[in-house]
C-alpha positions in Angstrom: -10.4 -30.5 13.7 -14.0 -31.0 15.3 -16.7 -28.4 13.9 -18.1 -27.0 17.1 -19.1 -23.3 17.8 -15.7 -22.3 18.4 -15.0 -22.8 14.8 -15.2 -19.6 12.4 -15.8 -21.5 9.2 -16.7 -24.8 8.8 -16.1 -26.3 5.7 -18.4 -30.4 5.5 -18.0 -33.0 2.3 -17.6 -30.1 -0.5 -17.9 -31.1 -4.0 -17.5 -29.1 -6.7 -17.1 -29.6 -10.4 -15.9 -27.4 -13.5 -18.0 -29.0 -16.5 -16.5 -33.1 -16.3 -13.5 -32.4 -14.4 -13.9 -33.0 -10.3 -11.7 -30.5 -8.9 -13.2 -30.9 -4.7 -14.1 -34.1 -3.8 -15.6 -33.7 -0.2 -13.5 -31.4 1.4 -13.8 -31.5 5.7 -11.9 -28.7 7.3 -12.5 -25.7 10.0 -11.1 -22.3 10.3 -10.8 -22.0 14.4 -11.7 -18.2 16.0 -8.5 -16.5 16.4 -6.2 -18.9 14.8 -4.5 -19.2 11.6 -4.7 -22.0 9.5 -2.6 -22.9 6.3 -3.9 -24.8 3.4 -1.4 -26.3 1.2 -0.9 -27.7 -1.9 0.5 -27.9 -5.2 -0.6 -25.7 -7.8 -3.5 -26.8 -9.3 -5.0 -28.9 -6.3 -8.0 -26.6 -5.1 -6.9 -24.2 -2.9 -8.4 -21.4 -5.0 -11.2 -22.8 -5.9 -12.2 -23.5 -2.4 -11.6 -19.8 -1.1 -14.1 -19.1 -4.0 -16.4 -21.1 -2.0 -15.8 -19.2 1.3 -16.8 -15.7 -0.5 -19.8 -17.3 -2.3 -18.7 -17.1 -6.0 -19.2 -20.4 -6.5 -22.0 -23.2 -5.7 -20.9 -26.3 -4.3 -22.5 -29.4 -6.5 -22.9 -31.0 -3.0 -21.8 -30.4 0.9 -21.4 -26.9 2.0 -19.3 -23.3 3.6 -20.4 -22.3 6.7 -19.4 -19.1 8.0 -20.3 -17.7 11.2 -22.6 -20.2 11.6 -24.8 -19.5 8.0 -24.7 -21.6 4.7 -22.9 -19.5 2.3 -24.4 -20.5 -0.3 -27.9 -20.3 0.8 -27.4 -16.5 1.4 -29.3 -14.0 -0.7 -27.5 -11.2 -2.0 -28.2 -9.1 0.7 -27.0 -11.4 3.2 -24.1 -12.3 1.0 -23.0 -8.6 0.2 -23.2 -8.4 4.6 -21.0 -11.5 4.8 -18.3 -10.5 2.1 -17.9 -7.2 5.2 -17.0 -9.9 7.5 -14.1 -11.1 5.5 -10.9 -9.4 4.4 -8.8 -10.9 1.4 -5.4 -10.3 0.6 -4.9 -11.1 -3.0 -2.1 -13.3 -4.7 -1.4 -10.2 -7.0 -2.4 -7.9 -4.2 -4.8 -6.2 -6.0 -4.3 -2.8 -6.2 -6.1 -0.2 -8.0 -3.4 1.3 -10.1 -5.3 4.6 -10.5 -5.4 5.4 -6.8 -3.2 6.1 -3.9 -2.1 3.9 -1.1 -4.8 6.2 0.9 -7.2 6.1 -1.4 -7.1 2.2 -1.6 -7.4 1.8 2.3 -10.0 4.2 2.2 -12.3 3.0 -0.7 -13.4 -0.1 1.6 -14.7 2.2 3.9 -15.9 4.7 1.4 -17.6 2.0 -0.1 -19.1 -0.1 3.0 -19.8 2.8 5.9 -21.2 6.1 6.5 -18.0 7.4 8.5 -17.2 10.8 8.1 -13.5 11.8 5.9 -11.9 12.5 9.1 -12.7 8.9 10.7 -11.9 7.2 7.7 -8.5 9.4 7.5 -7.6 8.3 11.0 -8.6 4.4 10.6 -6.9 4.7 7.0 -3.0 5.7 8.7 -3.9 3.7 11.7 -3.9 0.7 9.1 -1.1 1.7 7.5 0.8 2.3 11.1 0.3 -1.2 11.6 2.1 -2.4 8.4 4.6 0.0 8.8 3.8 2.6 5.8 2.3 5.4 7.4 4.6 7.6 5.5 4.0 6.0 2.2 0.1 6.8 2.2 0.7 9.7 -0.5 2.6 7.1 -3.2 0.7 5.2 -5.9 1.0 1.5 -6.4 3.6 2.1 -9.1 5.8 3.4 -6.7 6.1 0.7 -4.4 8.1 -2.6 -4.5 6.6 -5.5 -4.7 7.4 -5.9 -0.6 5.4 -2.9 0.1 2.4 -3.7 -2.2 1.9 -6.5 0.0 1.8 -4.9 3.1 -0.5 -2.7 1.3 -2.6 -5.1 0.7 -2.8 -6.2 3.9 -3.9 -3.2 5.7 -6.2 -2.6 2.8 -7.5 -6.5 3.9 -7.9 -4.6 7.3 -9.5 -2.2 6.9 -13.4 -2.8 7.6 -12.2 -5.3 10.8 -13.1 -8.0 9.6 -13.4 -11.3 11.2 -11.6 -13.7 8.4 -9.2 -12.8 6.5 -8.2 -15.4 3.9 -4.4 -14.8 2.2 -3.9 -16.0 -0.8 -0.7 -16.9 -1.7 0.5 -14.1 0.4 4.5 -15.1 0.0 4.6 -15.2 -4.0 7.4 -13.6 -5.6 9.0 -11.7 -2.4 12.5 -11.7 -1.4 13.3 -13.6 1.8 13.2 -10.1 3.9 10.4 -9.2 2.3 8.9 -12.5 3.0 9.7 -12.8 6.5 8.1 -9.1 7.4 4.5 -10.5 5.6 5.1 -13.7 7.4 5.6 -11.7 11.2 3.0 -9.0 9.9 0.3 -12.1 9.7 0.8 -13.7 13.0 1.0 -10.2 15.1 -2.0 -9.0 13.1 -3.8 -11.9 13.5 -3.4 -11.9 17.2 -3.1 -8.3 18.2 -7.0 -8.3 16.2 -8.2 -11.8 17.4 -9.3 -12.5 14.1 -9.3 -16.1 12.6 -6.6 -16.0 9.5 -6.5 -18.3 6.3 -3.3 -18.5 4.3 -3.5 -20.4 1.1 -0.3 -21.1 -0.3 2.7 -23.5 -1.5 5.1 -21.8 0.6 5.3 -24.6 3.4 8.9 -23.1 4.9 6.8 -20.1 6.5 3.3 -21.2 6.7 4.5 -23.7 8.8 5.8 -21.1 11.1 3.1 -18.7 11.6 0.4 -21.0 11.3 -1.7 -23.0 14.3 -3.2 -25.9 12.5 -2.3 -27.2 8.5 -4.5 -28.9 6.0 -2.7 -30.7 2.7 -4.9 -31.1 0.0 -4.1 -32.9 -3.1 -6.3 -34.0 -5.6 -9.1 -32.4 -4.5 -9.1 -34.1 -0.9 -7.8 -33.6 2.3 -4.7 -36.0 2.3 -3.3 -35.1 6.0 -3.7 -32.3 8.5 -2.4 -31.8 12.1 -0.8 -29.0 14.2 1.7 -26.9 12.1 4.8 -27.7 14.9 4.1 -31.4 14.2 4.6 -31.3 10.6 8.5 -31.7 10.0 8.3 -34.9 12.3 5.0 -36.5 10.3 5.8 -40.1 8.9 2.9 -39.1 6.5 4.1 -39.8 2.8 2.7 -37.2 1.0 3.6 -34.7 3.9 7.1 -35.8 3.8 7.4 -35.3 0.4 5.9 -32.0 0.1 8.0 -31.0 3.3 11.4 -32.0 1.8 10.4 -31.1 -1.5 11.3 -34.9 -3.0 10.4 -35.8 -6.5 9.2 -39.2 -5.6 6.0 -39.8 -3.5 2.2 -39.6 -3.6 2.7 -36.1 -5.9 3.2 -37.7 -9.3 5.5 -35.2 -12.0 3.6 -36.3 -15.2 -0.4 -35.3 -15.7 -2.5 -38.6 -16.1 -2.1 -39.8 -19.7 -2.0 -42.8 -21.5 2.2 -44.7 -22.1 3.8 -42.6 -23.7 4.4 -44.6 -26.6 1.3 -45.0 -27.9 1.5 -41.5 -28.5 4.5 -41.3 -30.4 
C-alpha cells in the first residue's frame, strides 16, 4: 500500500534490535482509515514487537511509526499519553482486571481518561457492552466468564474511549470455533459500524483472511508478501502458499539456525 493521507498509520524502514539479535529489519506497511488490516506470521516473527512500536514502548534503532500523521516516537509524554486515547487494544490474554467487574472494567477507561459524570459513563459502559452482546453480564467478574465472553469483554472494553485504532492482538487464541467466529463477525461489524481503522495481529490466517481488507506476511523481521485479503488463497507466492496450506516445506524452515547437527553430538 501507498502512504498517503488516507493512511491511519504509516509504518517506513523500521529497525529495531533486542541487544545483538535483529528482530525488524525495515518494515514498510500502512494501516488504511476505516479498514482492517491483518498482520501475520509465525510466532516469533515481529508481530508483537511491532505493535510495541505503534503504542510507543519501544524506540526504533532506525525508520519510524507514524500515527495520525505524528512520529511516535518523537512524542513527549504528554503527547504520547494523548496518543495512547486514540488507540484501543485488545489483548492476547484479554487483559482483565480480575478484581473488578465487567462494568467496572468498561468503566475504568473512562474513569481514568474523562471528566464524564457516573451516569454518562454508566450509559456508554452498557451501550459497549450492547454491542458485544453482554449487556446482561455487566454485574459478573472476569472469573465468571468463559473464555468466549472475556473476549468480547475485551473488546468493548478496547471501545470504550472511541478510539480511532484499535490493534488486536491475537484476538482468535484459544477460542472454540463458535466462539471464534462471533470475535471474528464482532471485528468487522465494529470496525465498520465505528469507521475506525482495525489492526489484527495474529497466526490465525483461516479468519483474518475473512474479515480483513488488506494482509501483510512478515517473516524474519521483513515484509515477505502482502496484497488484498480475497487474493490470498490464489497467490503463487511461496511463503504465502505455505503458510496458507499450512505445508511443512517452504521458505518457513522447522529447525532454528544452528550449526549440522553432528558436530554437536
Amino acid at each position: 500500500m501507498k502512504q498517503s493521507s488516507d493512511n491511519l498509520v504509516e509504518v517506513t524502514n523500521l529497525r529495531f534490535s533486542y541487544g545483538k539479535r535483529e528482530v525488524l529489519k525495515g518494515i514498510n506497511l500502512s494501516i488504511p482509515r476505516g479498514k482492517i488490516v491483518a498482520i501475520l506470521g509465525v510466532s516469533g516473527c515481529g508481530k508483537s514487537t511491532l505493535l510495541h512500536h505503534f503504542g510507543g514502548q519501544l524506540k526504533p534503532a532506525s525508520g519510524n511509526v507514524k500515527v495520525l500523521g505524528k512520529v511516535i516516537h518523537e512524542l513527549d509524554n504528554d503527547e504520547l499519553y494523548a496518543m495512547r486515547r486514540q488507540m484501543g487494544m485488545m489483548f492476547q490474554v484479554s487483559g482483565l482486571f480480575s478484581d473488578l467487574s465487567v462494568y467496572d472494567n468498561l468503566a475504568f477507561p473512562l474513569r481514568e481518561h474523562t471528566k464524564l459524570s457516573e451516569d454518562m459513563i454508566r450509559d456508554l459502559v452498557l451501550m459497549k457492552l450492547q454491542a458485544v452482546g453482554l449487556r446482561g453480564a455487566h454485574g459478573l467478574m472476569p472469573r465468571d466468564l468463559s473464555g468466549g465472553m472475556e473476549r468480547r469483554v475485551a473488546l468493548a472494553r478496547a471501545i470504550a474511549l472511541d478510539p480511532q485504532l484499535i490493534i488486536y492482538d491475537e484476538p482468535f487464541a484459544g477460542l472454540d470455533p463458535i466462539s471464534l467466529n462471533i470475535i471474528a463477525n464482532l471485528i468487522r461489524k465494529l470496525n465498520d459500524a465505528l469507521g475506525v481503522s482495525s489492526v489484527v495481529v495474529t497466526y490465525d490466517m483461516s479468519e483474518s483472511l475473512k474479515i480483513a481488507d488488506y494482509v501483510y506476511f512478515i517473516h524474519d523481521g521483513k515484509v515477505v508478501a502482502e496484497g488484498v485479503a480475497s487474493e490470498m488463497y490464489e497467490s503463487e507466492d511461496p511463503f504465502v502458499h505455505q503458510f496458507i496450506h499450512a505445508e511443512s516445506d517452504g521458505p518457513v524452515a522447522f529447525q532454528y539456525p544452528s550449526r549440522p547437527y553432528a558436530e554437536d553430538i
